[in-house]
C-alpha positions in Angstrom: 28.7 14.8 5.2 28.9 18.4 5.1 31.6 20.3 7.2 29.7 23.0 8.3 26.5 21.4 9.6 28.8 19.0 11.4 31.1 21.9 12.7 27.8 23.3 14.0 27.6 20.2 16.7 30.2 21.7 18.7 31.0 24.9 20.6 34.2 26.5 21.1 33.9 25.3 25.0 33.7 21.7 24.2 37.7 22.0 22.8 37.4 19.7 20.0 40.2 20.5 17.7 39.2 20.8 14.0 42.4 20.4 11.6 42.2 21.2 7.9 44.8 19.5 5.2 44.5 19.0 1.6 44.7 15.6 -0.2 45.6 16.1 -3.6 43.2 18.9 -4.8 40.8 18.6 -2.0 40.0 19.3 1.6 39.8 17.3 4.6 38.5 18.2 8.3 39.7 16.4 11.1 37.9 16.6 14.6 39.9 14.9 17.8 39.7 16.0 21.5 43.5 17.0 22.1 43.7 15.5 25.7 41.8 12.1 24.8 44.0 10.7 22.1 47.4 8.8 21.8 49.5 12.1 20.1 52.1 9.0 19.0 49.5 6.9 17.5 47.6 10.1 16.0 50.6 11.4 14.3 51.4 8.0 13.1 48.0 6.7 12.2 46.5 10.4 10.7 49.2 12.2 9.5 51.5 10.0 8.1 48.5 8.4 6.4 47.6 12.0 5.0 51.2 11.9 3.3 50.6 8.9 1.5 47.2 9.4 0.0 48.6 13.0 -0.9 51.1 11.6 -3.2 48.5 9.0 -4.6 45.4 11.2 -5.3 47.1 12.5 -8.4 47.3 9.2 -9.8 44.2 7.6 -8.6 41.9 10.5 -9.1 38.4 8.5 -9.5 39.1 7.3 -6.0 37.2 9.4 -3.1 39.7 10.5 -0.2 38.5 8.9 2.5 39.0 5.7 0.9 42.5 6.7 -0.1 42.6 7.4 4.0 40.9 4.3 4.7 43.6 2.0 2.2 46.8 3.7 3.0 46.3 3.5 7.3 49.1 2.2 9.3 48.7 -1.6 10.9 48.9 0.1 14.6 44.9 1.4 14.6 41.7 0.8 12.9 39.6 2.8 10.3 35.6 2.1 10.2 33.2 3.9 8.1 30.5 6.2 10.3 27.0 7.3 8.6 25.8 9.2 11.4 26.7 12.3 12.6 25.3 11.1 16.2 27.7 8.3 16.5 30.7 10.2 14.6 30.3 13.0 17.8 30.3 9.9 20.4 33.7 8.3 19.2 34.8 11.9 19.7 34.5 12.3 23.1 35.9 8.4 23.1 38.9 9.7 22.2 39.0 9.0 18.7 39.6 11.2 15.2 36.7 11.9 12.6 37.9 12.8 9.2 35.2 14.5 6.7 34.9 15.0 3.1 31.9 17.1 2.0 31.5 14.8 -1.4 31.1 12.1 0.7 28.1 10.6 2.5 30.2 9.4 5.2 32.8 10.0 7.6 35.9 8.2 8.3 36.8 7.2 12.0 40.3 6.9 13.0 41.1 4.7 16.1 43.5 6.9 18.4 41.8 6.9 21.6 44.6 6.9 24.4 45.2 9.4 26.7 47.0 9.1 30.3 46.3 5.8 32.3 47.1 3.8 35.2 49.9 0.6 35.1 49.1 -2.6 36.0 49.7 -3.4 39.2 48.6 -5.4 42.5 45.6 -3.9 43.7 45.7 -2.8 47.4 42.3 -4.5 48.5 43.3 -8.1 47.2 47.0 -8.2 48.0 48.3 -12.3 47.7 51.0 -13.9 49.1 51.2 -16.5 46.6 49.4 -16.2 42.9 49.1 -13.8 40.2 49.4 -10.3 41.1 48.3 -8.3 38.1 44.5 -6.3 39.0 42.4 -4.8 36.8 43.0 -0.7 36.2 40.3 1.8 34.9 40.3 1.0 31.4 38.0 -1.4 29.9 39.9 -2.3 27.2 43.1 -3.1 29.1 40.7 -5.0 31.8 39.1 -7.2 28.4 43.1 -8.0 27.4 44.0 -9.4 31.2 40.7 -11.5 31.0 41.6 -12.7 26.9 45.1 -13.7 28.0 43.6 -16.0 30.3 40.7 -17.6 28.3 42.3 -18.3 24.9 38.6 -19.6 24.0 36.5 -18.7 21.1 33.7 -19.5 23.8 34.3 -16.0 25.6 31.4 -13.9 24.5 31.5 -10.4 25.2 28.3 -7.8 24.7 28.9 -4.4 24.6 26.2 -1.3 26.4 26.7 2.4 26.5 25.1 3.3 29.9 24.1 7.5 31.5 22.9 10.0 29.2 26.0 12.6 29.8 28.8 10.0 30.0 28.1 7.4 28.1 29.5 4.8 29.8 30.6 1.6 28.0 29.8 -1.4 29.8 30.5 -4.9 28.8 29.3 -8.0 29.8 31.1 -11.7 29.4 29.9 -14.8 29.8 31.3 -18.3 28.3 28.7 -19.0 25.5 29.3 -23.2 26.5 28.9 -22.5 30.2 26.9 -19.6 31.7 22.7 -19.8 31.5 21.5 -17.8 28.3 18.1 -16.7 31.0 21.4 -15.0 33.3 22.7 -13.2 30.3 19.4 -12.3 29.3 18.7 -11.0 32.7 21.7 -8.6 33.3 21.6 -7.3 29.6 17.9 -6.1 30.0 18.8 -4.8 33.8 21.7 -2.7 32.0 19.3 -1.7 29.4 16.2 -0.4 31.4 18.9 1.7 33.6 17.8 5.6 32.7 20.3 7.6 34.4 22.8 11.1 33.5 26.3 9.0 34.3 28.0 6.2 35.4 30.9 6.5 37.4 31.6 3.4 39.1 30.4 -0.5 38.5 29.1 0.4 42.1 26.1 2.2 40.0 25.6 -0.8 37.4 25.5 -2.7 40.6 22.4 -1.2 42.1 20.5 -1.7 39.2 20.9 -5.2 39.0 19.8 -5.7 42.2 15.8 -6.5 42.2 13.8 -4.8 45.1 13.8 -2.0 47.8 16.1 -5.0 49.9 19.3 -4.2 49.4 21.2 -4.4 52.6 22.8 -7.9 51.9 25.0 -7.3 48.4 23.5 -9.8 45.5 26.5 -9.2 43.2 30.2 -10.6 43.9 33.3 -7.7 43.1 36.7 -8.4 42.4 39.7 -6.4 41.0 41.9 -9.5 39.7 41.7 -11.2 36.7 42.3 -14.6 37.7 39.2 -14.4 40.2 37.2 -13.4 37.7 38.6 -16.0 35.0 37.5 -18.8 37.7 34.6 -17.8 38.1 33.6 -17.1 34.1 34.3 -20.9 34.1 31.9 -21.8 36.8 29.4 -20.5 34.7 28.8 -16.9 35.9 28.3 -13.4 34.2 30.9 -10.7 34.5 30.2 -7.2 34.2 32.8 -4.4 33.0 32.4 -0.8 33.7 34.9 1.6 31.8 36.6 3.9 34.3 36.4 1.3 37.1 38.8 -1.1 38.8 36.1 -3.4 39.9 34.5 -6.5 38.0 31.0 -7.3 39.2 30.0 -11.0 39.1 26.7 -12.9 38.9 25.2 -14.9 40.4 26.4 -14.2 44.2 26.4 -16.2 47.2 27.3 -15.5 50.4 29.8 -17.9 50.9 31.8 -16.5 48.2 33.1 -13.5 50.2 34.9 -16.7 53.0 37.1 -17.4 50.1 40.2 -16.4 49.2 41.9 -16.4 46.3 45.4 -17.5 48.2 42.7 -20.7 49.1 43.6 -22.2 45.7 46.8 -21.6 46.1 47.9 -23.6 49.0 47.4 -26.5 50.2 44.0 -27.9 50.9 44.3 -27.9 54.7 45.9 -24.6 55.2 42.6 -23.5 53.5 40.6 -25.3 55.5 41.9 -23.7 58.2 41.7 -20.3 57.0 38.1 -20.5 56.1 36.8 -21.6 59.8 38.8 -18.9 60.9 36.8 -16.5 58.6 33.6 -18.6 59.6 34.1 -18.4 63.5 35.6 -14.6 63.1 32.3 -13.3 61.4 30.4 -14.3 64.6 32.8 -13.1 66.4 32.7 -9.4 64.7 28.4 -9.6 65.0 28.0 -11.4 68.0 30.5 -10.6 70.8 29.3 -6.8 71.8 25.9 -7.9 72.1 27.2 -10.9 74.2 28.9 -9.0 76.2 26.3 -6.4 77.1 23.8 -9.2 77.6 25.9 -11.2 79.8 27.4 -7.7 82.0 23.2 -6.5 82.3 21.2 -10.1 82.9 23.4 -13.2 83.2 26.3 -12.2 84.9 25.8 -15.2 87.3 26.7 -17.7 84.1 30.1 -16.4 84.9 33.1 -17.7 87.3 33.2 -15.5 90.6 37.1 -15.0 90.1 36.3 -13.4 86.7 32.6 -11.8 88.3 34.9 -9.9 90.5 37.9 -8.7 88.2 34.9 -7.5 85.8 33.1 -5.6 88.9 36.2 -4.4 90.0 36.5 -2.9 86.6 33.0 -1.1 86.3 32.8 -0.1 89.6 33.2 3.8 89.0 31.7 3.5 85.2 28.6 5.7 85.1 27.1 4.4 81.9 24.9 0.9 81.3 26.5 -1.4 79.5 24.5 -1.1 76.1 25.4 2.6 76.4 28.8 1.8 76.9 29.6 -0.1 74.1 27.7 2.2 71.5 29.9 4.4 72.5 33.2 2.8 72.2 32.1 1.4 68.5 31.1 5.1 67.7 34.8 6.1 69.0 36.3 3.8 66.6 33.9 4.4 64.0 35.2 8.2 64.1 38.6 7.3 64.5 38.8 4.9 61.5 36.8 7.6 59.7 39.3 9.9 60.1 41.8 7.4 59.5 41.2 6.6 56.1 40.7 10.5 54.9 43.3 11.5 57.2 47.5 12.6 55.7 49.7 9.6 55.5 52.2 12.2 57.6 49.5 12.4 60.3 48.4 8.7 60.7 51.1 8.2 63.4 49.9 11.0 65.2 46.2 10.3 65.2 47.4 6.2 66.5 48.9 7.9 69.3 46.1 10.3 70.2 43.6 7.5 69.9 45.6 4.5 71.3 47.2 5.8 73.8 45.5 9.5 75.1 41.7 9.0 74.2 41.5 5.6 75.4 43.5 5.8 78.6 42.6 8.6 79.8 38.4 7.5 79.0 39.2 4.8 81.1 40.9 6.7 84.1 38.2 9.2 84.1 35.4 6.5 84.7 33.9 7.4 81.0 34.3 3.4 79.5 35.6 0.7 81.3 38.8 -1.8 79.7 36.9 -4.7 79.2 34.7 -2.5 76.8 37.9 -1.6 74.7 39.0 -5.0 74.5 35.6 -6.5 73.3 35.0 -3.7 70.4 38.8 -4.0 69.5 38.3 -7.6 68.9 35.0 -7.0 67.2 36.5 -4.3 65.2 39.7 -7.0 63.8 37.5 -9.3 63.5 35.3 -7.4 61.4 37.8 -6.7 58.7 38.5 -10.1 58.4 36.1 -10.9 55.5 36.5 -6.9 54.1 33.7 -7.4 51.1 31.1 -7.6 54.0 32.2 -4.8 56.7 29.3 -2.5 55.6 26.7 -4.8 56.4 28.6 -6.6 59.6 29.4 -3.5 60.9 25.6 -2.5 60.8 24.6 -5.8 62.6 27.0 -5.3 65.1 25.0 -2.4 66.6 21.8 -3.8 66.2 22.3 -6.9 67.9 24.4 -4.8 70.5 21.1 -2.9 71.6 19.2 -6.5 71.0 21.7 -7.8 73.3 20.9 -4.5 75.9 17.4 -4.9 75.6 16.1 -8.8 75.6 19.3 -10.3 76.7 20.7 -13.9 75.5 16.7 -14.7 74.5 16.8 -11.3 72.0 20.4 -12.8 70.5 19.2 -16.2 70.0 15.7 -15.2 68.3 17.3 -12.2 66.1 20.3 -15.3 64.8 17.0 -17.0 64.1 15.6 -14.1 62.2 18.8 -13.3 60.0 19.4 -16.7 59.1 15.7 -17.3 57.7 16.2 -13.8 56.1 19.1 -15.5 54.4 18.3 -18.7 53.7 15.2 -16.8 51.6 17.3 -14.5 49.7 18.5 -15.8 45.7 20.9 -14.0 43.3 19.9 -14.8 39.6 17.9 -17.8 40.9 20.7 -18.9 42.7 20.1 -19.6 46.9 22.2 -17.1 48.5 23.3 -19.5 51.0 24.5 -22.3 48.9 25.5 -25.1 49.4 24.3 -25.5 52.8 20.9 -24.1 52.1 19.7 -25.8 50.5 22.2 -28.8 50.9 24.1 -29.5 48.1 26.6 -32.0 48.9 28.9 -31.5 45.3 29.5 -28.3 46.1 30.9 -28.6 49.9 33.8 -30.0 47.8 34.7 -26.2 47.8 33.0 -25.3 51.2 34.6 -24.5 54.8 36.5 -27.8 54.2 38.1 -27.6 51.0 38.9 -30.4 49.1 41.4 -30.7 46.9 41.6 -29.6 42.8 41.8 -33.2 41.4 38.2 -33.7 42.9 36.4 -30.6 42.1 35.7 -32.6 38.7 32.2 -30.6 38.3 30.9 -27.2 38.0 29.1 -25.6 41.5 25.4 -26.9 40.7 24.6 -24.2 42.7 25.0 -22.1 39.8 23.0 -22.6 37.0 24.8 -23.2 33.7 25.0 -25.8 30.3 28.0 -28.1 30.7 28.5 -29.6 34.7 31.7 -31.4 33.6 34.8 -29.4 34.6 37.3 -32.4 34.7 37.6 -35.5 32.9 37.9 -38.8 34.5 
């Protein structure tokens, strides 16, 4: 592979360093991006290496010098032989070191890649009381060790995509050869494949794609940023999907009923669970429901109500200028802002912007006749209550409003037929062939063994059949 005509590849803005160094009575070129590799590894895989074939080229002289390179590397990296200058400029920008020899046909790759990344640590959107605590960072190859520690199987099959025209994203995809559905893996490999985009960021990108259709309000792909959740559900017989540069492990197929568990579920006792997941059950409704209940019973069906309470809620609303709907749109669209500016907002001014909002905004709305307390106190609890399942608060949050003006417009009629509506909607929706609402639509009575009541380890002896997979048999007798 000749030097120049390889040289040419580059500019001098893309800062790939080129190194030249003799080995006996010949040159050698070495091309690394300075801020992508491991300088300890580097000087300890390339030059030291350099060193040694040096002091044998005199003595093996029919020998070519990448192979000298390639026998005397040190045990702490990895040399491959590349034939393309295409894929020898890839595992550049990887982070990796090409050495050339213009007599041979070939280059040698040197694996150094390295560079600054994050420590393991508990991520801050699955925190756990009890269980492991290690989450997945942005490097792929650190996220592939935390899942390999746990499945010590040759089973764990792993297939490797380079995703986005500019960045060139490697994407992997694992699947337990003994377990998972070969038409699943065959599914999300040719999704990947067909994607045609410049970059990849985030798995939030890979995500979209594997999603079928224009409908995409309801998610069809489960994320997690721990290993262990990902581990379980590998075993169940799903797909996982790794993104390099992300924290977050996409899983498929998805139910809904996925995002009511919790990992701590498994690690606790069976009842504590139980109890857990009817709050998350009852709290979701709660979220959706209880604006639009609110509104419908204030504007139509206020006579359902006892006249102690009829009078404390006039009593309340008696200088409020807005309708109800009105009202409570704008009290969601308060919080909206304020948790907006919240999350973007200084840590040093969060306290601040509590106190404005808490205290200033909403007391002195409700002394100036603007919203009324009962309004605060619904949205508030709507607004907890919505965080209480966090995978869904996009989509909850959304149906909040809607069936707040449903609840404005038709009343408790408007509620009842739009639950109607959703739940069909749902019940009609699959992920990978699997029934979004499974197990209890369709009814699949295995299953509930892991449901709102959850039963204990010892009797989950089979794989969720709402899944589809090889082996059923999880437990033996």
């Amino acid at each position: 592979m000749k030097f120049e005509s390889f040289k040419q590849l580059f500019s001098d803005k893309n800062q790939v360093e080129c190194k030249e160094f003799c080995v006996g009575t010949k040159k050698i070129h070495i091309f690394y991006v300075d801020c992508l590799v491991d300088k300890q590894v580097f000087s300890n895989a390339v030059l030291n290496s350099i060193t040694r074939a040096n002091a044998e080229a005199m003595k093996q002289k029919k020998k070519s010098v990448l192979e000298l390179l390639e026998t005397n590397i040190v045990s702490t990296t990895v040399a491959k032989k590349i034939y393309s200058k295409d894929e020898a400029m890839d595992e550049i920008f990887k982070g990796n070191a090409i050495i050339i020899d213009e007599s041979a046909d070939f280059c040698l790759l040197i694996s150094v890649a390295g560079g600054m990344k994050r420590a393991i640590q508990e991520p801050p959107t699955s925190a756990v009381v009890k269980g492991p605590r290690e989450g997945f960072i942005e490097d792929i190859h650190t996220n592939k060790a935390l899942i390999r520690k746990r499945l010590k199987t040759q089973d764990l099959s792993i297939v490797e995509l380079q995703v986005g025209e500019k960045t060139k994203t490697i994407v992997n995809i694992l699947y337990l050869s003994s377990i998972a559905d070969e038409k699943i893996v065959s599914a999300v490999k040719a999704r990947i494949e067909e994607i045609d985009i410049d970059g990849i960021l985030d798995s939030f990108y890979i995500s979209q794609f594997l999603q079928k259709g224009k409908d995409k309000f309801f998610k069809r792909v489960g994320t997690t940023e721990k290993p262990d959740i990902t581990v379980s559900k590998l075993l169940e017989g799903r797909v996982a999907i790794l993104v390099d540069g992300s924290p977050i492990v996409l899983t498929v197929p998805f139910l809904l009923f996925e995002d009511l568990q919790s990992v701590e579920d498994y690690y606790d006792i069976p009842a504590k669970a139980t109890l857990s997941r009817f709050i998350r059950f009852f709290g979701i409704f709660i979220s959706i429901l209880l604006p639009g209940f609110y509104v419908a019973l204030e504007s139509y069906h206020y006579k359902v109500l006892p006249i102690n309470f009829l009078i404390n809620l006039l009593g309340s609303l008696e200088n409020i200028s807005l309708p109800p709907m009105l009202e409570i749109l704008f009290v969601i669209f308060l919080f909206d802002i304020l948790n907006e500016a919240s999350v973007r907002m200084p840590k040093q001014l969060g306290m601040a912007l509590s106190i404005i909002g808490a205290l200033i905004l909403g007391d002195t709305a409700v002394q100036a006749g603007i919203i009324s307390s009962p309004s605060i106190v619904v949205v508030a609890i709507s607004g907890i209550t919505l965080y209480i399942i966090p995978d869904q608060v996009p989509e909850t949050s959304i149906l909040r409003s809607i069936f707040t003006v449903i609840g404005g417009i038709a009343g408790f009629y408007g509620l009842i037929c739009s639950s109607i509506v959703l739940a069909v909607y749902l019940v009609s929706i699959t992920s990978f062939g699997s029934p979004y609402m499974a197990p209890y639509a369709p009814d699949i009575r295995a299953d509930k063994k892991d449901g709102i009541v959850k039963a204990p380890i010892t009797d989950m002896k089979t794989r969720p059949f709402s899944i589809h997979g090889k082996n059923k048999k999880r437990m033996g007798n």
